[in-house]
C-alpha positions as CSV (number, residue, x, y, z in Angstrom):
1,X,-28.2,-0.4,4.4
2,X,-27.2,-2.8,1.6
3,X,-23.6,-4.8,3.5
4,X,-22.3,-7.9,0.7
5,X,-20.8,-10.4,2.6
6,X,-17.5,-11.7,0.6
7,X,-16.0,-14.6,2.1
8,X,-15.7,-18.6,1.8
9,X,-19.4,-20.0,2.2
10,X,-19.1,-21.7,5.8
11,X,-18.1,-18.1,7.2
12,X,-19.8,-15.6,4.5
13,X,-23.0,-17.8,6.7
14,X,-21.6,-17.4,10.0
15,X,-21.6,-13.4,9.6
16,X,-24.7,-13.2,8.2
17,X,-26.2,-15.7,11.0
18,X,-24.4,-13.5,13.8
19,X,-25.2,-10.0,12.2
20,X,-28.7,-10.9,11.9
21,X,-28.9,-11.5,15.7
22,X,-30.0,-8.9,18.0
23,X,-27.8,-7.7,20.7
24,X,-27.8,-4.6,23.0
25,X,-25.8,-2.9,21.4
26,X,-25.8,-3.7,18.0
27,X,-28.2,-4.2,15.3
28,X,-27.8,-5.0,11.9
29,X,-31.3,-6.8,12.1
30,X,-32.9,-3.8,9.4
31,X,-29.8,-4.2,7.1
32,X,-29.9,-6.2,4.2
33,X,-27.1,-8.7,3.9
34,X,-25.8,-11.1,1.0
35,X,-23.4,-13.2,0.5
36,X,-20.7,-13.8,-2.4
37,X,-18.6,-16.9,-2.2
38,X,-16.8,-16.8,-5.1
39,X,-14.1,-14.1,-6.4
40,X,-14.7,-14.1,-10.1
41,X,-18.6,-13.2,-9.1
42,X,-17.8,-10.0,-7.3
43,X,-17.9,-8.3,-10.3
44,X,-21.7,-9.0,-10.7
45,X,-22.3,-6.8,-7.6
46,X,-20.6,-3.9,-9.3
47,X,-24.2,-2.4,-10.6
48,X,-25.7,-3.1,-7.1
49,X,-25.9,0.2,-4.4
50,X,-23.2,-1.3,-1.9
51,X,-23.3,0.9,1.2
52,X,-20.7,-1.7,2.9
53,X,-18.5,-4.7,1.5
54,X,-17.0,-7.4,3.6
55,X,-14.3,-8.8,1.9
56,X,-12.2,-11.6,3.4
57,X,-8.9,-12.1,2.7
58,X,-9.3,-16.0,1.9
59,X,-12.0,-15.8,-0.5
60,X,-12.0,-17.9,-3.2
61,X,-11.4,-17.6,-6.6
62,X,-9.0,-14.9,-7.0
63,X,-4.9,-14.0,-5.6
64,X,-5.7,-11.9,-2.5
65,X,-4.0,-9.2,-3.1
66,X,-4.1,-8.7,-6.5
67,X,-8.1,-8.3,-5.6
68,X,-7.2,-5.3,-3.7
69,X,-6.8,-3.9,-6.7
70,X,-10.0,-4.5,-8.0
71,X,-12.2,-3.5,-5.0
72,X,-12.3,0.2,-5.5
73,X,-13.2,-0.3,-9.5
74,X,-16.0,-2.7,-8.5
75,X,-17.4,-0.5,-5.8
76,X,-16.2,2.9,-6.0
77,X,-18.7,4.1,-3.4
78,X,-18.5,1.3,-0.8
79,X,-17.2,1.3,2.4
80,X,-15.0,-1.7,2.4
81,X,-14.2,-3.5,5.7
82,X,-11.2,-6.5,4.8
83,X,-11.7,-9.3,7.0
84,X,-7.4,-10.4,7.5
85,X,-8.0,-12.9,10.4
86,X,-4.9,-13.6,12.7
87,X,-1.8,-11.2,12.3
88,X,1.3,-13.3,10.7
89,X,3.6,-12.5,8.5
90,X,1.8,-12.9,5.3
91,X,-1.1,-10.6,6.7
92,X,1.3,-8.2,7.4
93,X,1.8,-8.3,3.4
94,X,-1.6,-8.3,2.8
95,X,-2.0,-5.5,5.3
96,X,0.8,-3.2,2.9
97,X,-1.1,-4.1,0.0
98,X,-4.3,-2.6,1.1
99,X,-2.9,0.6,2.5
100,X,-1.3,0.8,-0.7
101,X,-4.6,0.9,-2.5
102,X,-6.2,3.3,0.0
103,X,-7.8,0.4,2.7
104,X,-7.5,1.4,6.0
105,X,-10.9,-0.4,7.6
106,X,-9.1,-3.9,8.3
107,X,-9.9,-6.1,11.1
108,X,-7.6,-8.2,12.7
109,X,-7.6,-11.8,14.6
110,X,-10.4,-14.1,14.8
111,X,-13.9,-12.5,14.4
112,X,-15.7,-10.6,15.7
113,X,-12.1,-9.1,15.8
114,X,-9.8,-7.3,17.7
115,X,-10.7,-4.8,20.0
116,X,-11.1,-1.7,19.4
117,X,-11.8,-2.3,16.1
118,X,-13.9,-5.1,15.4
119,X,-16.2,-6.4,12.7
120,X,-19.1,-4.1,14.5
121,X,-17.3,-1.3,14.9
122,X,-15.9,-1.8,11.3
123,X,-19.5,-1.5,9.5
124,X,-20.1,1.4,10.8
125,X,-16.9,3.5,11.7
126,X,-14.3,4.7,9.1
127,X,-10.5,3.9,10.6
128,X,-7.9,6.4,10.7
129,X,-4.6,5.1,9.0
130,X,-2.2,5.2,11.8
131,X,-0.7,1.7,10.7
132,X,-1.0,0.5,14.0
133,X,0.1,-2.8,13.0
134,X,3.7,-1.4,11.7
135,X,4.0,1.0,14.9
136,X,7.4,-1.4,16.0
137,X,8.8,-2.3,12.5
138,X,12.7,-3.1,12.4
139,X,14.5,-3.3,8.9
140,X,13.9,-7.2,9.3
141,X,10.5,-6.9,9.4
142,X,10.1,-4.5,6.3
143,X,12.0,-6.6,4.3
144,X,9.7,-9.9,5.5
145,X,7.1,-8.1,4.3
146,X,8.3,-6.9,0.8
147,X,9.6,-10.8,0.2
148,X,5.8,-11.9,1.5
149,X,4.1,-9.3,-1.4
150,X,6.6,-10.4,-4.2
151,X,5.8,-14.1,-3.9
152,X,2.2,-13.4,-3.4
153,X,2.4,-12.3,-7.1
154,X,2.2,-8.1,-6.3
155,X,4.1,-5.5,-9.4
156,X,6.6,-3.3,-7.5
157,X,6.3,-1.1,-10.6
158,X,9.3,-1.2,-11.4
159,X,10.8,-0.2,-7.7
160,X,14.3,-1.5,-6.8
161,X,14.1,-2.3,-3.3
162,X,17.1,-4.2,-2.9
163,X,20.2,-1.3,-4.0
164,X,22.9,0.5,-1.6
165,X,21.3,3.1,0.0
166,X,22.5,6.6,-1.6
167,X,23.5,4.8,-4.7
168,X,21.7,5.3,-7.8
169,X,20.5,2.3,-9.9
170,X,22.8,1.8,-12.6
171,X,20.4,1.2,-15.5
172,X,17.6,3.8,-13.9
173,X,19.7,7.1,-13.8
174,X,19.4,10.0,-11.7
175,X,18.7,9.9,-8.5
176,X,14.8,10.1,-6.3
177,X,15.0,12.5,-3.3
178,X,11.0,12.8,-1.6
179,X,10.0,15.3,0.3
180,X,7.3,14.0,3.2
181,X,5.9,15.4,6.4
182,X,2.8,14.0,8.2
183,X,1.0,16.9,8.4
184,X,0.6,20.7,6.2
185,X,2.3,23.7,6.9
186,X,5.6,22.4,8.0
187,X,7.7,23.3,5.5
188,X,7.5,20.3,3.3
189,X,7.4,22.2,-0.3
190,X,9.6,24.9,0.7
191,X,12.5,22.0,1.9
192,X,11.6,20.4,-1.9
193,X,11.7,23.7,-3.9
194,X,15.1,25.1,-1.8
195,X,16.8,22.0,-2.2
196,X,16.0,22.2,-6.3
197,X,17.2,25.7,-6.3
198,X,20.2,25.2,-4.5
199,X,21.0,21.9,-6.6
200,X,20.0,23.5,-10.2
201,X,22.5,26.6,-9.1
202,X,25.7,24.5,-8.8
203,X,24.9,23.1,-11.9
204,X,23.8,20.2,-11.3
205,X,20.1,19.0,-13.6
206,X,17.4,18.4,-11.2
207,X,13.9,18.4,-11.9
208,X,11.3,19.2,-9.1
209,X,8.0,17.3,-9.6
210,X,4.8,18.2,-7.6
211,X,3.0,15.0,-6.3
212,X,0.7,16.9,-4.1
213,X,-2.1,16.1,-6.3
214,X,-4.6,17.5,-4.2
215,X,-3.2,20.4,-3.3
216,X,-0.5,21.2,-6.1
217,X,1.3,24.9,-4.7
218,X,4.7,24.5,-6.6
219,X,3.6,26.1,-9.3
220,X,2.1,28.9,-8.0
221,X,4.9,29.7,-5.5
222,X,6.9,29.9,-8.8
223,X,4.8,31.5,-10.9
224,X,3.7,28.8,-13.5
225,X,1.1,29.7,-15.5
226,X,-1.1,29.0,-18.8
227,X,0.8,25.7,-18.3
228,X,-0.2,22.3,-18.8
229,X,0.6,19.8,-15.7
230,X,0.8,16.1,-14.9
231,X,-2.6,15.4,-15.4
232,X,-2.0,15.4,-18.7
233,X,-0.1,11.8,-18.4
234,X,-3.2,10.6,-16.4
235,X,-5.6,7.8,-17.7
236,X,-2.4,7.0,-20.7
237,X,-1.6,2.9,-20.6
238,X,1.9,4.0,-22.0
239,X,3.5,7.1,-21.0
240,X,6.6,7.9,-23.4
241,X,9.8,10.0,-22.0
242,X,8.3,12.7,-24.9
243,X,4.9,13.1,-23.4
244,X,6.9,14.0,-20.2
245,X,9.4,16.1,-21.7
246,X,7.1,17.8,-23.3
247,X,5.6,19.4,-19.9
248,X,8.6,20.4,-17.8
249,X,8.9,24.3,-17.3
250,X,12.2,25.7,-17.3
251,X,12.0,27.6,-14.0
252,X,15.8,29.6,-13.4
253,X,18.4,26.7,-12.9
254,X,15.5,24.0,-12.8
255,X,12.9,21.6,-14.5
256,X,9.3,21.9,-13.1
257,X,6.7,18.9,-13.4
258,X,4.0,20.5,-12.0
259,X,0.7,19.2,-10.2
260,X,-2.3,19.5,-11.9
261,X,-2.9,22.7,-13.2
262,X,-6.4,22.1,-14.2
263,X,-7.6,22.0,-10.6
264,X,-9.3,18.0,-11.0
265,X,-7.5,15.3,-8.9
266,X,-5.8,13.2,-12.0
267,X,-6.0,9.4,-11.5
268,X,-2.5,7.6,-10.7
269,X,-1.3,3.8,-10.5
270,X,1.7,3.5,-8.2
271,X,3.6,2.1,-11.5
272,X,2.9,4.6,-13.8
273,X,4.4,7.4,-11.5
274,X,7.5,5.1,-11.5
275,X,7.2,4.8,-15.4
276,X,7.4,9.1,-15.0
277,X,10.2,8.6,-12.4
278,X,11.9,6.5,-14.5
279,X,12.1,8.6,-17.5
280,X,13.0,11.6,-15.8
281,X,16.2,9.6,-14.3
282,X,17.2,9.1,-17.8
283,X,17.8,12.9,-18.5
284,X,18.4,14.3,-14.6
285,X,20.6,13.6,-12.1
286,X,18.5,14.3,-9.0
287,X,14.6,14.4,-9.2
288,X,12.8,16.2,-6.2
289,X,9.9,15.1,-5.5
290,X,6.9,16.8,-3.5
291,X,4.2,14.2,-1.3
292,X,0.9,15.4,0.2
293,X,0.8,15.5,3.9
294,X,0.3,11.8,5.4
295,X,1.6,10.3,2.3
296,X,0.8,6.7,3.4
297,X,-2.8,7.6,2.9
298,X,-2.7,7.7,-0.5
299,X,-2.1,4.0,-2.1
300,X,-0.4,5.2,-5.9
301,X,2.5,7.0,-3.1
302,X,3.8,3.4,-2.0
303,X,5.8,2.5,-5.1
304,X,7.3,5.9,-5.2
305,X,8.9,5.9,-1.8
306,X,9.9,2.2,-1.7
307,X,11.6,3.9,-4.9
308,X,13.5,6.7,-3.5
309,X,17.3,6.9,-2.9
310,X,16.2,9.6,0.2
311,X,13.0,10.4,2.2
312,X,13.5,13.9,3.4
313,X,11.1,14.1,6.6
314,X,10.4,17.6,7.9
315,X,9.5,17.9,11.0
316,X,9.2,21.1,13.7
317,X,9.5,21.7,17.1
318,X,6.4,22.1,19.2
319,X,5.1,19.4,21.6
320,X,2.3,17.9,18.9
321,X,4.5,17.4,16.7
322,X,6.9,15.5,18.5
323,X,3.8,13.3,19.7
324,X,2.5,12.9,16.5
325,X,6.1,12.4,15.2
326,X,6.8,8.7,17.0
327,X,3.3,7.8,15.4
328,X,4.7,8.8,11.9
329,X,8.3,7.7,11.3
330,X,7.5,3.8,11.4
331,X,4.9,4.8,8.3
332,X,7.6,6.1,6.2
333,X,9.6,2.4,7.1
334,X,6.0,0.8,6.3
335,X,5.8,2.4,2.8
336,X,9.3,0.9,1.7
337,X,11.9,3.5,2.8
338,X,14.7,2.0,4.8
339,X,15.6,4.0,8.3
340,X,19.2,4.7,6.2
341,X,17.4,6.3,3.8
342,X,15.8,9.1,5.9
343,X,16.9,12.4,6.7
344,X,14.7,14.6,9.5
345,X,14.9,18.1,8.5
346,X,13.7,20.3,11.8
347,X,12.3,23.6,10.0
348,X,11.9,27.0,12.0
349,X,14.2,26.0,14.4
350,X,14.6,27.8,17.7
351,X,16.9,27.4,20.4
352,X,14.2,28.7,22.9
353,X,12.6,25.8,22.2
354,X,13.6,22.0,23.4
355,X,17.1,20.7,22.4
356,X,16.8,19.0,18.7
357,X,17.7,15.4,20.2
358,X,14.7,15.3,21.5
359,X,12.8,15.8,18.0
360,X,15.6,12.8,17.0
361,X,14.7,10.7,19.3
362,X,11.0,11.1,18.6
363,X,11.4,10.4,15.3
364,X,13.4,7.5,16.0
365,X,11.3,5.8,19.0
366,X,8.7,4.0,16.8
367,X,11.6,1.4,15.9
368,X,12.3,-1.7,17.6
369,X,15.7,-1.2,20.1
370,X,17.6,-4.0,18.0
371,X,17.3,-1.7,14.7
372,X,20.8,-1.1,14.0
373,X,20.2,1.9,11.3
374,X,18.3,5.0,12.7
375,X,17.3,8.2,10.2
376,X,19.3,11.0,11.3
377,X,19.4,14.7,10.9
378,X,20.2,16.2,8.0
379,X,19.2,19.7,8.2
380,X,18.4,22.0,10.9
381,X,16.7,25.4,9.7
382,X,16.4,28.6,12.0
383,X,13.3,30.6,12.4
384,X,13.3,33.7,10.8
385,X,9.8,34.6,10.4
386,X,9.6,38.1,8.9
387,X,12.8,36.9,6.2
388,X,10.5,33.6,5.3
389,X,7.0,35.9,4.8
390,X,9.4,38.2,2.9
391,X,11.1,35.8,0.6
392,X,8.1,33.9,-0.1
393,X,6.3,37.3,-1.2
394,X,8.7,37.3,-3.6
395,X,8.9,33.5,-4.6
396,X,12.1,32.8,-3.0
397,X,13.8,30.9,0.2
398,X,14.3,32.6,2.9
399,X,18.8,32.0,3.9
400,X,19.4,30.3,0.2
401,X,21.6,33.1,-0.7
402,X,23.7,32.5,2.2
403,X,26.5,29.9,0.9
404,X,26.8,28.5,5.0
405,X,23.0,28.0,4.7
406,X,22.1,24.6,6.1
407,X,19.9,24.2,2.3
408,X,23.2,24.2,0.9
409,X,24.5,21.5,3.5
410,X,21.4,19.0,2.7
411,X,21.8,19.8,-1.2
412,X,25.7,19.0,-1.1
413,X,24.5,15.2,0.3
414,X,22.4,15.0,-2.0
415,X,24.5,15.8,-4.8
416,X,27.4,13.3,-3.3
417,X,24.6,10.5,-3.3
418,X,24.1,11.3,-6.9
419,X,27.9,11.2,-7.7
420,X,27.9,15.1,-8.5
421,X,30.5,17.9,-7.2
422,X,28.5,20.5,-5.4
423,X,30.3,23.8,-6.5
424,X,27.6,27.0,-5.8
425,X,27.8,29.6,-8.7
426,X,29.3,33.0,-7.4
427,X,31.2,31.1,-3.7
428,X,34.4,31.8,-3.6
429,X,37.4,30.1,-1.6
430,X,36.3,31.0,1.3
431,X,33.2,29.2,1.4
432,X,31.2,32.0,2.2
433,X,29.8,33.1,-1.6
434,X,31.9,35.8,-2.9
435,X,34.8,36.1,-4.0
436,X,38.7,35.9,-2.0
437,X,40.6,38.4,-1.8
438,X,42.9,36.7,-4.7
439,X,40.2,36.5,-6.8
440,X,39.1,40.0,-6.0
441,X,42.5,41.8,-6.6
442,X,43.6,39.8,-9.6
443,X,39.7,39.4,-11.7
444,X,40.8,35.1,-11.7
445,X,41.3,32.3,-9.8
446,X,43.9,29.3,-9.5
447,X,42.3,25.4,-10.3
């Protein structure tokens, strides 16, 4: 094994000197290890067979984190184990960075490192991204850290992290809904396409953008085909509103970005999905977006949720999920999104099952006590199995015809935070889709 050794020169030594030491339960003795002192002389490793890279965070020669975003170009095939050192509030910005660029494997504290994960186990264990360090975050903390990464010098791509929540940026447009879940088969892309449909049919402009770049299913759950997708916009250093325009599918009452349709995983910068984002606010008033399952996984994600007016979190019932669900909320607070911002939406609902404050408060329980602002629900949607299986056969939502479905409850929000009346086509006055009796008897209405 072939491990480079990026830190100052006193402890890029130390390592080496301990690695090379012989215990009982390690031993790195057979590896071969080298040592890089200097940031601007990373890049003459890049044609070397890397199999692990130590990279401290005070290295010389280069801004910490904009480094980060160099690692992966450098050494695309490396598993890369960040050295942060003692957890403060500036490592907590450092530590945002690096998930944001895909870089989970980060020891903490003085070296060898905290246990469980220290340097040893580091070199040779991958670490699962469960953002240990931002399991307690209040709304204090996330804004510590976003002031930390601005003044160390990191591009927000063009985020604006600082307006009203449910207020759209005056200069930026429509509004950024997100559809997120921490797992598949939820009901993540059903809440994003049922939500489109219901906004699109009161007339409002929405445009539904797949971001599940690995697993793009929009399209095929609406039947998009001999269609180009967004990985058409991939690899451009300036995307123009026309290139964009040009690939939105007119789908019913709706605009359609769709995921790649060429079945390759497109590359993405958090800022140029923003640039997308951006142009699409210029022309619609709400765009829906749909994640990939554990979103704060996937680094080019961060700058579109800190982004996002709302962060629509679907959840279910059963007991997994509500123990995986206190692991997952403080993510979501972790990749930018306020708690304000959040609404859980508990799919397949049944009342058989435990009551939904319980699924509230799990959600909920990964925040400190003092945080003042907790998501809340927004949508509650009953199981009906056979009328889901059915509808989705058919490419439709199961209960969006019905004008008192809970979809339509979540989409009138949604069209309030976006400064739109949310009038259904075909409801009458009594709420309940239709016509009144008035309007029945006499073929016209009173305003």
């Amino acid at each position: 094994m072939f491990c480079l050794i990026a830190a100052a020169g006193g402890i890029a030594g130390q390592i080496r000197n301990n690695l090379q030491r012989k215990n009982r339960e390690w031993d790195f003795s057979a590896w071969t290890l080298e040592v890089c002192v200097d940031a601007s002389k990373l890049a003459d490793w890049s044609d070397k067979s890397i199999d692990v890279l130590l990279l401290s965070r005070t290295l010389p020669g280069a801004d910490p984190i904009k480094l980060l975003s160099q690692v992966r170009g450098f050494f695309p095939a490396a598993h890369v184990v960040l050295l942060v050192g003692p957890v403060t509030e500036s490592c907590k910005a450092y530590l945002r960075a690096s998930g944001r660029e895909g870089l989970y494997n980060s020891v903490t504290g003085e070296l060898p490192g905290d246990r469980p994960y220290n340097l040893m186990v580091a070199m040779t264990r991958p670490r699962q991204p469960d953002l240990d360090g931002y399991a307690e975050l209040a709304v204090e903390d996330a804004d510590n850290i976003r002031e930390d990464y601005v003044e160390a010098g990191g591009d927000r791509g063009g985020a604006e992290s600082e307006r009203a929540p449910g207020v759209a940026p005056a200069n930026n447009g429509g509004i950024l809904v997100v559809s997120t879940a921490n797992k598949g088969g939820v009901g993540k892309t059903t809440a994003s396409i049922a939500v489109a449909k219901a906004l699109g049919s009161a007339g409002i402009k929405v445009c539904l953008i797949d971001l599940d770049l690995g697993g793009p299913n929009i399209a095929s759950f609406l039947d998009i085909k001999d269609a180009p997708g967004i990985e058409r916009l991939s690899g451009l250093s300036d995307i123009s509103p026309a290139q964009v325009e040009q690939l939105l599918v007119p789908v019913d009452s709706l605009a359609v970005l769709p995921g790649p349709m060429n079945k390759t995983l497109p590359f993405f910068r958090g800022a140029d999905l923003v640039a997308i984002l951006n142009h699409l606010r210029l022309t619609f008033q709400v765009i829906i977006c749909d994640t990939p399952p554990e979103p704060w996984t996937k680094g080019w994600l961060y700058d579109v949720f800190e982004a996002a007016d709302l962060a629509l979190a679907v959840v279910d019932q059963s007991k997994l999920s509500e123990d995986e669900t206190k692991k997952y909320a403080p993510t979501l607070l972790s990749m930018g999104v306020r708690p304000e911002r959040i609404r859980i939406v508990v799919n397949r609902y049944s009342r058989k099952l435990h009551n939904l404050r319980v699924v509230e408060a799990a959600f909920c329980s990964g925040f400190k006590k003092g945080c003042k602002t907790l998501p809340r629900l927004g949508a509650v949607i009953p199981d009906d199995w056979d009328a889901a299986v059915k509808s989705a056969y058919r490419g439709e939502i199961a209960g969006l015809e019905d004008a008192g479905s809970p979809w339509h409850k979540l989409a009138k929000e949604i069209a309030g935070l976006a400064g739109c009346r949310y009038e259904r086509a075909g409801a009458g006055e009594n709420g309940r889709g239709g016509s009144s009796l008035f309007r029945r008897l006499f073929g016209k209405g009173v305003r």
